[in-house]
C-alpha positions in Angstrom: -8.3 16.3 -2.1 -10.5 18.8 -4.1 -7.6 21.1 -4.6 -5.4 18.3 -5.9 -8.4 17.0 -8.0 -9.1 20.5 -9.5 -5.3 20.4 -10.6 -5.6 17.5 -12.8 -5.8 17.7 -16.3 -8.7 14.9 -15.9 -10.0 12.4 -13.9 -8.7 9.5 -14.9 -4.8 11.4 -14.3 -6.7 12.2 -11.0 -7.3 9.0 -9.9 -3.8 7.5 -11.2 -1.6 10.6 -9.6 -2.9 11.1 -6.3 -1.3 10.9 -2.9 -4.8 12.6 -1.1 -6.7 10.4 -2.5 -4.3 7.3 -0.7 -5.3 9.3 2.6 -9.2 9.4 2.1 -8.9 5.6 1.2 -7.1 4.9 4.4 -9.7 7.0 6.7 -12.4 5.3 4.2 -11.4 1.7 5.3 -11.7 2.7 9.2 -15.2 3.1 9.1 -18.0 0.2 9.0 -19.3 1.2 5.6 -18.6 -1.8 3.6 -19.2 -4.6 6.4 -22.6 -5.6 5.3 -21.3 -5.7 1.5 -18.8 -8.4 3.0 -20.8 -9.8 4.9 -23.1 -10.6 1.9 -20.3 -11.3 -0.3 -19.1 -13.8 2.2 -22.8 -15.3 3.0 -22.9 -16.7 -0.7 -19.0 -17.3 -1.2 -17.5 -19.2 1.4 -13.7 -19.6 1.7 -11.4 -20.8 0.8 -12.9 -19.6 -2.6 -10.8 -17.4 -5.4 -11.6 -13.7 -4.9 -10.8 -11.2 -7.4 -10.8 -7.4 -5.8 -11.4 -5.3 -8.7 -10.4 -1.6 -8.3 -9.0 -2.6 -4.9 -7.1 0.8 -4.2 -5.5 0.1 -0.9 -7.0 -3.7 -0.7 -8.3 -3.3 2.8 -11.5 -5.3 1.9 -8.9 -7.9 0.0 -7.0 -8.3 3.3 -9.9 -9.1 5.9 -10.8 -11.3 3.0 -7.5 -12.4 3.1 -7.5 -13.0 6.9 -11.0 -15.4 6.7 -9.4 -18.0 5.0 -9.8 -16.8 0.8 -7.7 -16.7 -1.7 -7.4 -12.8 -2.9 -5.7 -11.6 -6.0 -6.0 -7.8 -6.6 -7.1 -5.3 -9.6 -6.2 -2.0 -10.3 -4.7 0.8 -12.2 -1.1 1.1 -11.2 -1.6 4.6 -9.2 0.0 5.2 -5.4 -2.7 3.5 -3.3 -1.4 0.0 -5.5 1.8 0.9 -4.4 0.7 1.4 -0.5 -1.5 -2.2 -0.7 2.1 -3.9 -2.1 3.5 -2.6 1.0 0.8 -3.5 3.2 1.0 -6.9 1.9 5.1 -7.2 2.4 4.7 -5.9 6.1 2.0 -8.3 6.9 4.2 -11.1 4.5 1.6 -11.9 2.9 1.5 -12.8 -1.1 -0.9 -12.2 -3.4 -1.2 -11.5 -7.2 -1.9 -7.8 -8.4 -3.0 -6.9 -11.6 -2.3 -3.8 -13.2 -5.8 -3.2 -15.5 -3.5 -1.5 -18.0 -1.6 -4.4 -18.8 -3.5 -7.5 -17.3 -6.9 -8.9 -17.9 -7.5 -11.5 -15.0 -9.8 -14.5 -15.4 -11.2 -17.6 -13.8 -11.9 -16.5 -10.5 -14.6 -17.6 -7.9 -16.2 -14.3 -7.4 -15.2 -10.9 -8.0 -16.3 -7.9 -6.0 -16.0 -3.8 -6.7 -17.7 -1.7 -3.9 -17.4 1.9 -4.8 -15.6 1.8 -7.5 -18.2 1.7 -10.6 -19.1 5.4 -10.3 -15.8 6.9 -11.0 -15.9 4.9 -14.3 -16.6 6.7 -17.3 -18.8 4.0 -18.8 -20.2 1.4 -16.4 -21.9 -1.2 -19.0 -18.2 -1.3 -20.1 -17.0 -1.8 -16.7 -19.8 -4.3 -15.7 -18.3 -6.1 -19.1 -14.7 -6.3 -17.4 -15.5 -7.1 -14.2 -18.2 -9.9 -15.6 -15.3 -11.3 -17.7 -13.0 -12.2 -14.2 -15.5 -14.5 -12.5 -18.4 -16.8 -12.2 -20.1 -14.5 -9.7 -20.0 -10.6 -9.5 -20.5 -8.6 -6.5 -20.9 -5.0 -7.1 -22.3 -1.9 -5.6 -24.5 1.1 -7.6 -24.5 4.5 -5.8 -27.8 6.4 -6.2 -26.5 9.5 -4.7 -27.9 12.9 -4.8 -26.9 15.3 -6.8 -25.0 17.6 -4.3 -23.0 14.1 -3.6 -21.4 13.8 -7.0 -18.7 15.5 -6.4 -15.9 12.9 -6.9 -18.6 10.3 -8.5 -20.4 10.4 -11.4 -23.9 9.9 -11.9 -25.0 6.1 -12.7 -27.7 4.9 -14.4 -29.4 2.8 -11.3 -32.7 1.7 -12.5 -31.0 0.5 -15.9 -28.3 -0.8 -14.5 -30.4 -3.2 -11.7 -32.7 -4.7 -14.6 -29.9 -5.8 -16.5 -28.3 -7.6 -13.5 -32.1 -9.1 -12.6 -32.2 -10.4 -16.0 -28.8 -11.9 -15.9 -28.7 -13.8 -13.3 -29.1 -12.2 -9.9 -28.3 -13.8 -7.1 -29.1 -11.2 -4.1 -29.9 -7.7 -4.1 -30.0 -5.6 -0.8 -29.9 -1.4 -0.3 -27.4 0.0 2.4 -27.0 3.6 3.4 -30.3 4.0 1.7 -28.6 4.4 -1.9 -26.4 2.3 -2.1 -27.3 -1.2 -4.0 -25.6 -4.3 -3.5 -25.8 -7.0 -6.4 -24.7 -10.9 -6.6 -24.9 -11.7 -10.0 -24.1 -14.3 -12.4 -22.8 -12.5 -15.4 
């Protein structure tokens, strides 16, 4: 995947273009990593509420949702992994809504969540903006990585970005994998 990154022109071309990057999703998914995010997530919002998965690449997290009894719409930029989660949801027969952030700006959802996705943004007050403007309750994730970690992520602003959810109306706040901080907010 860093070859095919390297190629790019940019990032953002990067993230819309590549076919590695489906794979690393995939393997991604198969491992327990973002359990306790749902599990927190689904703790505060029970079914069958209106779930919003922003920046859902492959829409694994979507489609467990899906399969506890919520209502899931999806949110992403149109890119090959959006293409793989329309398949996985016409093999399963399943029907759902999915945005393409180019062209769509959703709204009135229950809750929207974004786990991992915030650090390959380029600004993340702007994307804590979008993602605030889908729902009454945000669920997001902040990666406080080290620096020899930020390969594919960039760096965020951790301690700025936690006050301003505090003061905004937090809801819960925990820290998994020892840098990575989970936030229920009301935006």
């Amino acid at each position: 995947m860093l070859d095919e990154f390297a190629a790019a022109p940019d990032e953002e071309t990067h993230y819309r273009t590549s076919q590695a990057y489906l794979y690393d999703l995939t393997v991604f998914a198969m491992s327990p990593t973002k359990l306790p995010y749902l599990g927190d997530l689904t703790e505060v919002v029970p079914p069958p509420a209106r779930i919003l998965d922003y920046g859902c690449g492959i829409g694994s997290d979507g489609l467990m949702l899906m399969q506890a009894g919520y209502e899931v719409a999806f949110a992403d930029f149109d890119n090959p992994s959006v293409a793989y989660l329309r398949w996985r949801l016409e093999q399963r027969g399943l029907e759902a809504k999915v945005y393409d952030l180019d062209r769509d700006r959703p709204r009135g959802y229950d809750a929207a969540y974004s786990f991992d996705v915030i650090e390959h943004a380029e600004d993340p007050w702007c994307f804590l903006s979008d993602l605030g403007d889908t729902a009454d309750l945000v669920c997001v994730n902040f990666l406080d990585e080290p620096e020899e970690r930020l390969a594919l992520h960039r760096r965020l602003p951790v301690p700025e970005l936690l006050r301003f959810v505090r003061l905004t109306g937090l809801v819960r706040e925990r820290v998994y994998h020892g840098h990575s901080h989970l936030v229920l907010y009301r935006p």
